[in-house]
C-alpha positions in Angstrom: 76.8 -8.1 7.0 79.9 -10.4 7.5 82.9 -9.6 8.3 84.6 -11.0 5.5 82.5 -8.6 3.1 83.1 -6.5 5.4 87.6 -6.8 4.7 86.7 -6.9 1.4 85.3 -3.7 1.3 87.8 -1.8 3.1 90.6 -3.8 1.2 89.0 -2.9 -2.2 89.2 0.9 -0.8 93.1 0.8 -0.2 93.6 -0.9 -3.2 91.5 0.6 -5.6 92.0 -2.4 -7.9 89.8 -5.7 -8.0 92.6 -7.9 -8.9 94.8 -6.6 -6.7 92.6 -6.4 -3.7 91.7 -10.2 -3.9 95.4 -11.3 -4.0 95.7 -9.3 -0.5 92.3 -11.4 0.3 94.2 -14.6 -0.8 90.9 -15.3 -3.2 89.7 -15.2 -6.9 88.7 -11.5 -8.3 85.1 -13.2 -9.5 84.9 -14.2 -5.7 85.7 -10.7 -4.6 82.9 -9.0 -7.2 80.5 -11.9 -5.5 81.0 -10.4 -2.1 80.6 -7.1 -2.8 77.7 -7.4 -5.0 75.7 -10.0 -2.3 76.9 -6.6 0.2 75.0 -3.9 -1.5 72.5 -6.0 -2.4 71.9 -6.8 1.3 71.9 -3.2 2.1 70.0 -2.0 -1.3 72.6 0.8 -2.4 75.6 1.2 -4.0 79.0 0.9 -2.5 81.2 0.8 -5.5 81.6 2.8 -8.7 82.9 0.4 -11.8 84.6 1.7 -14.9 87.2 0.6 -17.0 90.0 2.3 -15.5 89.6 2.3 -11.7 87.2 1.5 -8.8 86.0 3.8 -6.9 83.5 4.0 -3.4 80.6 5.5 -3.6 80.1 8.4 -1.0 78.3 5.3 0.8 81.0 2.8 0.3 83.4 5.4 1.8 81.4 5.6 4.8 80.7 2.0 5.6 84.7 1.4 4.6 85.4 3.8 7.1 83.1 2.3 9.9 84.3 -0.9 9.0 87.8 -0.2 8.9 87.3 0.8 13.2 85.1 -2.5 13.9 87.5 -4.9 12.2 90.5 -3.5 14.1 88.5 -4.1 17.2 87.9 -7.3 16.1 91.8 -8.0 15.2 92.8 -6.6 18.6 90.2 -8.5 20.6 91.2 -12.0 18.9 95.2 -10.9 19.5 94.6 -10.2 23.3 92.7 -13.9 23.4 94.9 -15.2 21.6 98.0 -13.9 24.0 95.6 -14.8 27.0 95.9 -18.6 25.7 99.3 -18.2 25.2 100.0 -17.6 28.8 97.8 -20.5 30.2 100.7 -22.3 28.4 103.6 -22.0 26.0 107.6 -22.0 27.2 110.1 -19.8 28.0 113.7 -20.8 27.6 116.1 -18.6 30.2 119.6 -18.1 29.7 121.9 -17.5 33.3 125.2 -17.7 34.1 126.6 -19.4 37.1 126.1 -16.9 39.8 124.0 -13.8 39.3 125.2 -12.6 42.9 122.7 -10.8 44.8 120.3 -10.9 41.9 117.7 -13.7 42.9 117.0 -15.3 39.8 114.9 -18.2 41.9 112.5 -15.5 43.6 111.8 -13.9 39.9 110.7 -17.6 38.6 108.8 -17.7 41.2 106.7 -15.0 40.7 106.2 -15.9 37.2 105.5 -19.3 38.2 102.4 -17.9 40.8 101.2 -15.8 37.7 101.7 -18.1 34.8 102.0 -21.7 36.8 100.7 -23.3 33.7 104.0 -22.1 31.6 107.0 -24.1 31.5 110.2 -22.4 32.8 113.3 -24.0 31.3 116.5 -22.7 32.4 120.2 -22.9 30.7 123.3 -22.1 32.7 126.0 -21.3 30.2 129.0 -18.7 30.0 127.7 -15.2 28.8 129.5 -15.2 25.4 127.7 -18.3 24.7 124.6 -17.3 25.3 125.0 -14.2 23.4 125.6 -16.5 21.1 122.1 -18.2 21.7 119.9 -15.3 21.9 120.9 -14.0 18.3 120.0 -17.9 17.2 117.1 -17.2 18.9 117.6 -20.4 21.1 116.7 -18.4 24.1 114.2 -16.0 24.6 116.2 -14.1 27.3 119.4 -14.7 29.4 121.0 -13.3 32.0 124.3 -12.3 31.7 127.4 -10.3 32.2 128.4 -7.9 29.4 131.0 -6.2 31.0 134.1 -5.6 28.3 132.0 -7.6 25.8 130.5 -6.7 22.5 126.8 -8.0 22.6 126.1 -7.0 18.9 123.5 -4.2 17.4 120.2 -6.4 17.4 120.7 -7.7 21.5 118.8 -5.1 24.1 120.9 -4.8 27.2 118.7 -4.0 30.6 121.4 -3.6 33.2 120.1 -5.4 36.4 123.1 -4.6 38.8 127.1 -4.1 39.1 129.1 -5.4 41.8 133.0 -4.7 42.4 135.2 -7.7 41.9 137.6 -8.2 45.3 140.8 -9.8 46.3 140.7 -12.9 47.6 144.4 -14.0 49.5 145.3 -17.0 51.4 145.5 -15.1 55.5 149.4 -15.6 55.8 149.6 -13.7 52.3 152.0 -10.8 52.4 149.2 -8.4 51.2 146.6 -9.7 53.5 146.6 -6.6 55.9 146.0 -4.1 52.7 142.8 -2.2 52.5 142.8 -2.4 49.4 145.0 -2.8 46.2 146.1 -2.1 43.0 145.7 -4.9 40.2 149.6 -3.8 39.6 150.6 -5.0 42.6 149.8 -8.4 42.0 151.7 -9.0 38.7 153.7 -11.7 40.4 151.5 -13.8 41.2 149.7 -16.9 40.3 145.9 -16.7 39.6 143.3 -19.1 40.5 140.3 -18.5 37.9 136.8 -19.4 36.6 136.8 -22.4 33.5 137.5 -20.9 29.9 134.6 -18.9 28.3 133.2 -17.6 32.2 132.8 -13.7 32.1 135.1 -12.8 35.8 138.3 -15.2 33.8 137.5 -12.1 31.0 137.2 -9.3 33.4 140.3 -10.6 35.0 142.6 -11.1 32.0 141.6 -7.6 30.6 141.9 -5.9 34.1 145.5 -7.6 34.1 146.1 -6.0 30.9 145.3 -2.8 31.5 147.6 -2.6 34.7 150.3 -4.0 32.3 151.0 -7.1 32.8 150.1 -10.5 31.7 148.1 -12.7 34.7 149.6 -16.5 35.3 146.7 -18.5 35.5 148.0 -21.3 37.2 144.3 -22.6 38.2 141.2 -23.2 37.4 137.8 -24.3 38.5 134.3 -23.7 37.8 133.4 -24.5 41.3 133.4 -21.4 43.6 134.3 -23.2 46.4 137.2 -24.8 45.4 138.9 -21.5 44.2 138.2 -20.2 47.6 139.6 -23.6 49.2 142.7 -23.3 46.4 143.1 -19.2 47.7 143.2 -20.4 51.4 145.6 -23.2 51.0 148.3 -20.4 49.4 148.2 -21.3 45.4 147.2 -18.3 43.9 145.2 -15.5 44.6 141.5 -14.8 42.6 139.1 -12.3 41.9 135.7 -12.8 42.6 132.3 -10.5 43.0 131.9 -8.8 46.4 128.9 -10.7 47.0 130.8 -14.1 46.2 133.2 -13.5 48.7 130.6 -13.4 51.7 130.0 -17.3 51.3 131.2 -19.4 54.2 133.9 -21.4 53.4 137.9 -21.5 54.3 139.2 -18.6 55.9 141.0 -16.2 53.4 141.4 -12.3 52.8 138.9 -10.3 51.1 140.3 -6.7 49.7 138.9 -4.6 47.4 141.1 -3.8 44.4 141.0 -0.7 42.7 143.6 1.2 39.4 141.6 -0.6 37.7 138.4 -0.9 39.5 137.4 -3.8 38.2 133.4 -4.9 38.3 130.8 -7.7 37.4 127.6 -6.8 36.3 124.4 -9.0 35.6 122.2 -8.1 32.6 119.3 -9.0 31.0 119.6 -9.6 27.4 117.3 -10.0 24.2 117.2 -10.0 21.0 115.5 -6.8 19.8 113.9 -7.3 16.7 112.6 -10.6 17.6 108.7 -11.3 17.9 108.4 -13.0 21.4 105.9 -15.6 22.2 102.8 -14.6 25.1 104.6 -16.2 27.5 108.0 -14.5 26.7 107.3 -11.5 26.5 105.2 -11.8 30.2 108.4 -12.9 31.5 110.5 -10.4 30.1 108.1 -7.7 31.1 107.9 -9.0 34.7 111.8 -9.4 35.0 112.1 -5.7 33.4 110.3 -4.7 36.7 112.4 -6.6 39.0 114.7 -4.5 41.4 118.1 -4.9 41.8 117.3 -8.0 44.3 115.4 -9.7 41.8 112.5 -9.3 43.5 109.5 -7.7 40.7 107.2 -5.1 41.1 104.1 -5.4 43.0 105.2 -8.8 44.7 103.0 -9.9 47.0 104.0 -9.4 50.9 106.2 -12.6 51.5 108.3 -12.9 48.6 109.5 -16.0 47.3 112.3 -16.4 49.7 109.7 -16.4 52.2 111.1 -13.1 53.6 108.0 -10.9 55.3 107.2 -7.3 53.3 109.9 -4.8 54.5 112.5 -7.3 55.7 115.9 -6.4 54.5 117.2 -8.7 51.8 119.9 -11.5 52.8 122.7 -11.9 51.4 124.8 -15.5 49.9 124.7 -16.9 53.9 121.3 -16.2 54.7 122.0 -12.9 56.8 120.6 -9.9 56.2 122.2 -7.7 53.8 124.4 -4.5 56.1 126.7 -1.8 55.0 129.1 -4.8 54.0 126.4 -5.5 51.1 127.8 -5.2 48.0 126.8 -1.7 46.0 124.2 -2.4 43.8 124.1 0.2 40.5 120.4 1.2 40.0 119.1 -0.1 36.0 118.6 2.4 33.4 115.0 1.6 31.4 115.2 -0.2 27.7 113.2 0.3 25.1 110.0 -2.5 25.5 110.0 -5.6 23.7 107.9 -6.4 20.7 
C-alpha cells in the first residue's frame, strides 16, 4: 500500500463522488479509479461499491479508510513538526521596539533566543508605536514591542501586556515646584514642555494627560534623545515627563516627582497580528517572549542570564545598580490567547 492510495481512499470516503474526490486530489477521475482498483487488487477484496448514482465503501473500504485516515494524520503531523524543526535551524524574525522599553530588557530576551535558535536571524526595527501598529497589520513585522497606552491597536492585533511604569516630573533643581512630593498635571498648565519627536507614544500620553487636566501643554521642545531633554529640563527650558525608570539615568542634576490627577503611565506591550500564520521561527520567538517576566528575562533561563547577572541576583536597573524600593512598579501581564 502507498500512501497516496491510501488519500485516495479516505478522500473518496468524504466525498462520495469520483469526480469530485480527484479534483480535492488535484488529478484525473480515470487516475483516481486506477488507484483504487491497483489497491484492492493488491489486497484481493473489495473496497468500493460502484453504481450509477453514488459510491459507496464496502464494510472493508470503511475499515481501511478509517485506519488510514489515523496513519496519514500521523504522517501529516510528523512532516509538519520536521518541517517546523528546519524552520528553526533558520528562517528570520523581524522585531518591532520602540526607543526605550524601560526596565524591560529586550537585549537579554534576544539573547536567549539567539542560545536556542543561533542559526535564526534577529532583525530589529526601532520605530514609534503607532507606526508599528501600522507594520504588524501589513504584516511587515512579526511582532513589536510597543506602548498602547490611549491608543487603538485595531480588532485583529493581540496585545500581551509586558509591564506599566508611572510617568514622573522632571524640573530643572531651582524650579519653584522642585520640593513637591508630588503633583498634579494641573499645576503645570503654565509651563513650557520639553517632549519626545512627533509620532513617540510618552509626546501622546502627555498631550492627552494635559487634556484631561484641562489645559492645552506648550511644547516648546523637542528631542528624540533622552538625554538632551534631561540636559534641556536642567538648564530651566521646560519641564518633561518621562517613565520612572527613565529618570534613574545619570545625567544633569534635575527634580524627579511623581505626578498624579491624572496618573499618568507608560506601558510596554507585545503585539501581533492575530489571525496571521507565523513562520517556525516566529512563532518560537513569540512563544519564548510570551514567557518572559516583567524584566525581560524568559522562563527557564539558564543560571546567568544574558546580562551576565548570577541566578537570584536582583535585577539592575538603567545605571547598572541593583533594582531597590525606588524601582519602578512593574504591573504583572495578564495571559493572551496563543498564536497560530
Amino acid at each position: 500500500m502507498e500512501l497516496r492510495q491510501l488519500r485516495s481512499l479516505v478522500t473518496l470516503a468524504d466525498e462520495r463522488h469520483f469526480t469530485r474526490a480527484a479534483a480535492l486530489l488535484h488529478i484525473a477521475q480515470p487516475a483516481l479509479s486506477q488507484q483504487i482498483r491497483r489497491l484492492e487488487d493488491e489486497l484481493g477484496i473489495a473496497l468500493v461499491d460502484r453504481t450509477t448514482r453514488h459510491v459507496a465503501l464496502t464494510p472493508a473500504g470503511a475499515r481501511l479508510a478509517a485506519r488510514a485516515r489515523r496513519a496519514l494524520a500521523e504522517v501529516d503531523a510528523a512532516a509538519a513538526e520536521l518541517s517546523e524543526l528546519a524552520g528553526i535551524r533558520s528562517g528570520r524574525v523581524v522585531i518591532g521596539a520602540m526607543r526605550s522599553t524601560g526596565p524591560f530588557d529586550l537585549s537579554a530576551l534576544l539573547a536567549a533566543f539567539h542560545s536556542r535558535h543561533p542559526g535564526v536571524e534577529l532583525l530589529v526595527r526601532e520605530e514609534p508605536s503607532e507606526v508599528m501598529l501600522q507594520r504588524l497589520h501589513a504584516d511587515a513585522l512579526d511582532v513589536a514591542f510597543l506602548a498602547v497606552n490611549r491608543l487603538d491597536a485595531g480588532p485583529d492585533i493581540e496585545l500581551h501586556p509586558l509591564l506599566s511604569e508611572p510617568l514622573v516630573a522632571l524640573l530643572a533643581p531651582g524650579h519653584r515646584l522642585a520640593g513637591r512630593r508630588r503633583l498634579d498635571m494641573a499645576e503645570l498648565r503654565d509651563e513650557r514642555f520639553v517632549v519626545f519627536g512627533e509620532g513617540g507614544s510618552l509626546r501622546r500620553i502627555v498631550v492627552q494627560g494635559a487634556r484631561e487636566a484641562g489645559f492645552e501643554p506648550q511644547l516648546a521642545f523637542e528631542s528624540t534623545e533622552r538625554q538632551r531633554i534631561r540636559a534641556m529640563v536642567a538648564r530651566g527650558l521646560g519641564v518633561a515627563l518621562v517613565p520612572a525608570s527613565e529618570a534613574e539615568h545619570e545625567g544633569p542634576p534635575v527634580a524627579t516627582i511623581p505626578v498624579r490627577k491624572p496618573a499618568l503611565a507608560r506601558d510596554v506591550t507585545l503585539a501581533w497580528r492575530a489571525s496571521r500564520r507565523h513562520s517556525p521561527a516566529a512563532r518560537a520567538f513569540l512563544e519564548l517572549a510570551l514567557s518572559a517576566d516583567a524584566r525581560g528575562v524568559p522562563a527557564g533561563a539558564p543560571a546567568a542570564d544574558a546580562r551576565g547577572a548570577p541566578a537570584g541576583a536582583p535585577a539592575a536597573d538603567g545605571r547598572g545598580a541593583p533594582a531597590g524600593r525606588n524601582a519602578p512598579r512593574i504591573s504583572p501581564a495578564r495571559r493572551p490567547r496563543r498564536p497560530s
